[in-house]
C-alpha positions in Angstrom: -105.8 -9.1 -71.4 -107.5 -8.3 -68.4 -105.8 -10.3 -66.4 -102.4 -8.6 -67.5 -104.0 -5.4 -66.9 -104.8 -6.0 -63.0 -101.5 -8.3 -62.4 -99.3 -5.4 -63.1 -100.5 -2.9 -60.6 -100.2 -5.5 -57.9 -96.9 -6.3 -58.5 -96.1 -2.6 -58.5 -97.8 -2.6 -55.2 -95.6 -5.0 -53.6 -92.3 -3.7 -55.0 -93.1 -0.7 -53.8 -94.0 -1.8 -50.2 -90.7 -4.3 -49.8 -88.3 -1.0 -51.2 -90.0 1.6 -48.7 -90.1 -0.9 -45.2 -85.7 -0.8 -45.4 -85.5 2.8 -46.0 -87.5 3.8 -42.8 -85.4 1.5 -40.8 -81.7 3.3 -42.6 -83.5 6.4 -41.7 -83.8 5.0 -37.7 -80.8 3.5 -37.5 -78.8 6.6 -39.0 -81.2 8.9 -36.6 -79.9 7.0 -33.7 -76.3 7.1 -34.4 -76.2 10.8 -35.0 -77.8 10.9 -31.9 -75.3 9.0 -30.0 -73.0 10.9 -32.0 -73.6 14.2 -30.0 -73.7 13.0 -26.7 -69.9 11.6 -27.8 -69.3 15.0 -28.7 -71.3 16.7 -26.0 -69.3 14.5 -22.9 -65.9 15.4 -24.8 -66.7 19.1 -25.0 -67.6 18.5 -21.2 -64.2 16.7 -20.3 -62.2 19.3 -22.6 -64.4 22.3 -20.4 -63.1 20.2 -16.9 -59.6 20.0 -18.1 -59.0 23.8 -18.9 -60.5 24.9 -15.6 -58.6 22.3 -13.5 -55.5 23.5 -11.3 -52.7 21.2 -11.6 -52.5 18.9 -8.9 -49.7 19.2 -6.1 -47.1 16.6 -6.3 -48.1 14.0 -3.4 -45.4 14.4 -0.8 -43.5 10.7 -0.2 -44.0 9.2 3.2 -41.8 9.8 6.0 -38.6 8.3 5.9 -38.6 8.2 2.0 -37.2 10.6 -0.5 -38.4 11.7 -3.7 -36.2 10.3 -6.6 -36.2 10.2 -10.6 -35.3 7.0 -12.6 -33.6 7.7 -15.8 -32.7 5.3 -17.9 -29.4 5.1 -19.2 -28.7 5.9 -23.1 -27.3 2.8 -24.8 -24.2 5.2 -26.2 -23.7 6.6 -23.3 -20.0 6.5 -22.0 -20.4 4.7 -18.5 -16.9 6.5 -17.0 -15.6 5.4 -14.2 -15.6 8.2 -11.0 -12.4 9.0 -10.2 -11.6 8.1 -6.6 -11.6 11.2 -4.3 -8.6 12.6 -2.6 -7.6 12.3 0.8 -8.6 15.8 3.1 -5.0 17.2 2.7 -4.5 17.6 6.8 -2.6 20.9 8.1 -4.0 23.1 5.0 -1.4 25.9 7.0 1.3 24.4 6.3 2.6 24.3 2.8 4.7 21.8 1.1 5.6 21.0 -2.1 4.3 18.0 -3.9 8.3 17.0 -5.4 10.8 14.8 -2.9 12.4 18.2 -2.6 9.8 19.6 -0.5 9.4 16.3 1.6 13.2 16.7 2.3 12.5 20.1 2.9 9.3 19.6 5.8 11.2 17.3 7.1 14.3 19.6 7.7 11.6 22.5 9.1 10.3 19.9 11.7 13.9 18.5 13.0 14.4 22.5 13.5 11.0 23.1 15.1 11.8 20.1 17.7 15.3 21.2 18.4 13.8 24.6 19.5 11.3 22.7 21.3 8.2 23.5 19.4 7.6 19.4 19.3 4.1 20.0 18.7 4.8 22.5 15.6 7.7 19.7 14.9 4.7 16.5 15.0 2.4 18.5 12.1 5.2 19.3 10.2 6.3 15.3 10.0 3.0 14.7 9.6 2.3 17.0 7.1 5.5 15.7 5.0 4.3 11.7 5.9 1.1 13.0 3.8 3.0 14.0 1.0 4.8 11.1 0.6 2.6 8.5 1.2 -0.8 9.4 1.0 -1.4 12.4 -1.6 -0.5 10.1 -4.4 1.5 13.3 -6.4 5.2 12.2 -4.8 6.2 9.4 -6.9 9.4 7.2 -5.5 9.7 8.1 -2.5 13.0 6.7 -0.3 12.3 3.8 1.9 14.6 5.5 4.3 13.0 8.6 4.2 9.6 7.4 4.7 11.2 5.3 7.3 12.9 8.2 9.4 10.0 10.3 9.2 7.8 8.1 10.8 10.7 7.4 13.8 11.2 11.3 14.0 7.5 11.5 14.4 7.3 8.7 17.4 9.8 10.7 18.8 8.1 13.9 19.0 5.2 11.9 19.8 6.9 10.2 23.0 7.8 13.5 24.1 4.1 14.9 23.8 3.4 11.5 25.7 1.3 10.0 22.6 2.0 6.6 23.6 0.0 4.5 21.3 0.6 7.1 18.2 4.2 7.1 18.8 4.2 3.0 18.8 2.4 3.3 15.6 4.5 5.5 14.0 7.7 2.8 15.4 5.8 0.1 14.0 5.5 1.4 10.1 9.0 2.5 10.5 10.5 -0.8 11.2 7.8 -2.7 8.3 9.9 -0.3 6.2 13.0 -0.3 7.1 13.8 -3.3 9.8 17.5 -2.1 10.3 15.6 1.1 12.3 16.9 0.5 15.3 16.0 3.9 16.7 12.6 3.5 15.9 13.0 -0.4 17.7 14.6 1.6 21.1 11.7 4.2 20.9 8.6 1.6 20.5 10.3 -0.4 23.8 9.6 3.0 25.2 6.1 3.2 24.1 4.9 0.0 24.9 6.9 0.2 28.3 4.0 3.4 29.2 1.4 1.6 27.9 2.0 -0.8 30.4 2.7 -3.8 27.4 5.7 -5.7 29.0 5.7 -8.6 26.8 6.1 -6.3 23.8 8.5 -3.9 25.0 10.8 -6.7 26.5 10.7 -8.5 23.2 12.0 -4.8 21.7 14.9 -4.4 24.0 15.9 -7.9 23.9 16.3 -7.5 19.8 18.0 -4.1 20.1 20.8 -5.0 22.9 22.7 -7.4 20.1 22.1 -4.9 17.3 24.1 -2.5 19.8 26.7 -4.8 20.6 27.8 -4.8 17.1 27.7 -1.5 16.5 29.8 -1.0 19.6 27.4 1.8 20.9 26.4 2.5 24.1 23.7 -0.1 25.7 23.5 2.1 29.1 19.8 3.4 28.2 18.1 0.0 27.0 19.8 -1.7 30.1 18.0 0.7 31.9 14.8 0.6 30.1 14.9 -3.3 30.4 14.9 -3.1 34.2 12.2 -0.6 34.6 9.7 -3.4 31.6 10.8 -6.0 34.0 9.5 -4.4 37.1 6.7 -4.1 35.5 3.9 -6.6 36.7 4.6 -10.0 34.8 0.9 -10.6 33.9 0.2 -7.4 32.5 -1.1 -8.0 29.0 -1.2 -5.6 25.7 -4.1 -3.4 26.2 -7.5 -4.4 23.2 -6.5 -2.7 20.1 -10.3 -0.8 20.8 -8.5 1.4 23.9 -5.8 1.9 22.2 -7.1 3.4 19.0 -9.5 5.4 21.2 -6.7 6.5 23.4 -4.8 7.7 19.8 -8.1 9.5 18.8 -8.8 11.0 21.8 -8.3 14.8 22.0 -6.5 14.4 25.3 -4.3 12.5 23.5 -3.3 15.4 20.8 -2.4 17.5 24.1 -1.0 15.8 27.3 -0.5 17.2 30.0 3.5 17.3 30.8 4.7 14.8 33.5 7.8 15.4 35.2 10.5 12.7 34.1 10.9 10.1 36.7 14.3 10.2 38.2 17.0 8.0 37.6 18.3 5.3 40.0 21.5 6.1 42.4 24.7 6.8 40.8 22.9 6.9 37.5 22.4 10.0 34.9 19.7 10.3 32.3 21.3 9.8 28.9 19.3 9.2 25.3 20.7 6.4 22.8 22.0 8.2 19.6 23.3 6.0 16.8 25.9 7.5 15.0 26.1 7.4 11.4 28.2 9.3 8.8 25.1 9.6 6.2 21.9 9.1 7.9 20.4 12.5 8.1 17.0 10.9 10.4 17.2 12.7 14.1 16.2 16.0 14.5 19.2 18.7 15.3 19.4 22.1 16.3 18.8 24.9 13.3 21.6 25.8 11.7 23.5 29.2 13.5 22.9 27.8 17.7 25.0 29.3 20.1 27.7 26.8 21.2 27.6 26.5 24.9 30.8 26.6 26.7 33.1 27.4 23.7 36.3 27.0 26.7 35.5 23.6 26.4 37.0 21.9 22.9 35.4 19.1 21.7 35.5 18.1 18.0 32.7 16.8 16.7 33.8 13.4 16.4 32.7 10.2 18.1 36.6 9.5 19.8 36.4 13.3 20.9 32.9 12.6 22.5 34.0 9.8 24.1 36.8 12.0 25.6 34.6 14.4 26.7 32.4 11.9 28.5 35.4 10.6 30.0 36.8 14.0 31.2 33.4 14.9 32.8 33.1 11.3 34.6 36.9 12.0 35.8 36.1 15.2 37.4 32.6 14.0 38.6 34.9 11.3 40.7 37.6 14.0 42.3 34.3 16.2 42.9 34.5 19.2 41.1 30.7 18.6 40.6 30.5 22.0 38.4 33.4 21.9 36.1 31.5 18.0 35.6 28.2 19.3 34.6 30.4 21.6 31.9 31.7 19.2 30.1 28.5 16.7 30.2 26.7 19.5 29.1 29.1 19.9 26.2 28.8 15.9 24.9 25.2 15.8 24.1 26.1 19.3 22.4 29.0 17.3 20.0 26.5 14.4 19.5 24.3 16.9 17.8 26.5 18.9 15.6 28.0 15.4 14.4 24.3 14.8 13.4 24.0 17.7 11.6 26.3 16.6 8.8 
């Protein structure tokens, strides 16, 4: 009995010393995490302190040569439309013209009248302006091969006369890729390459348009003439780079010449212009409706045998010398060539 008396105690004794040695080190081990607990806390109230009293940064500037740009990325239901294609700059905003064939027929008419007053600059923006129309605004639908055809003639002729040499060859050039049976526009571009100096070209034009007038039975006095002035020209002479010319189109010299005098013609020779006569081709520009007839003694009809008359009566009189009453009635020819245009 003893001995169970003292065993008990001991054993207390131990239990109790085994239960109390974890609970101390709990109690450390908690102590030290609440401890690094607040400093946790203390360094986020620190950052959250910095944060409120901080200005916001500038944005950094991009180095030179760069820009500053913002990627977005597209949304996958996003309708990916294709930009429409910008309009041509509409040239000559002065000048209005209606976007139908009517008002293409219409600028065209308002330049032929411009260039038989001699405005030919007024008359080249107003071809110009109707060439836009037709073939470059996309809002004229169907336009005429002949009418795209004469305007671009009618424009190398205004543009010979203002001395635009390599715009009026151009201008020769689409009309014929249009219309090949453009034989005006063939005459005119002989011209043009015979000023800028391209022999080769222009005899190649002459030599095409002499048969064509053959079998129209028209007049071949003027490309005769023209062909011996390209021959004269030096045989070697090549077609200037396609560089000069398009500089020499661009240039604003080229836009306004300077007038030359016309060269004279050769002895026993009169200057004349080829006109091909046709009963419904509206393409040369004529005097506006309402000019003055000059000479109104003097009856011509307005008909190819009565011009031919005329001619004849004026080279009759040239011969017995009434050099005066001669002039007359040459005047009065290129006169009835015009009116027969008008129709």
């Amino acid at each position: 009995m003893l001995w169970s008396c003292q065993k008990v105690p001991c054993t207390m004794v131990l239990i109790q010393e085994v239960n109390e040695e974890p609970a101390d080190q709990t109690i450390q081990i908690l102590e030290k995490q609440l401890a690094e607990a607040r400093q946790r806390v203390q360094e986020l109230e620190r950052r959250l302190s910095e944060a409120r009293n901080a200005k916001p940064k500038a944005k950094c500037e991009p180095a030179a040569g760069f820009r500053r740009m913002e990627i977005v990325e597209a949304s996958d239901d996003e309708d990916d439309e294709p930009t429409p294609a910008s309009t041509p700059a509409e040239p000559f905003s002065d000048l209005r013209v209606e976007y139908t064939l009517q008002g293409v027929e219409q600028a065209k008419q308002k330049a032929n009248t411009l260039f038989a007053e001699g405005k030919t600059s007024d008359a080249e923006r107003w071809f110009s302006k109707a060439l836009w129309v037709a073939e470059e605004s996309g809002k004229v639908k169907e336009v005429p091969e002949t009418l795209r055809s004469q305007l671009h003639s009618n424009r190398a002729f205004a543009r010979l006369k203002l001395q635009q040499w390599p715009g009026a060859e151009d201008d020769c050039t689409k009309a014929l890729t249009i219309n090949s049976g453009n034989f005006k526009a063939l005459y005119r571009r002989a011209q043009a390459r015979f000023e800028l100096k391209n022999r080769k070209g222009a005899l190649d034009d002459v030599e095409k348009l002499l048969p064509e007038l053959a079998k129209a039975k028209a007049s071949d006095k003027e490309a005769l003439e023209l062909r011996e002035k390209i021959l004269a020209l030096p045989s070697g002479q090549k077609e200037p780079p396609k560089q000069e010319a398009e500089a020499k189109r661009n240039s604003p010299k080229a836009e306004m010449p300077k007038p030359k005098s016309p060269s004279a013609p050769a002895p026993g020779f009169r200057r004349m212009e080829i006109v091909e006569a046709s009963d419904d081709e509206e393409d040369e520009p004529v005097p506006a409706t309402g000019t003055a007839e000059p000479f109104p003694d003097l009856k011509v009809e307005f008909t190819v045998t009565s011009l031919e008359e005329a001619k004849q009566k004026a080279n009759t009189l040239f011969a017995e010398g009434k050099t005066s009453d001669a002039e007359r009635w040459f005047s009065k020819e290129p006169y009835g060539w015009l009116k027969s245009l008008e129709k």
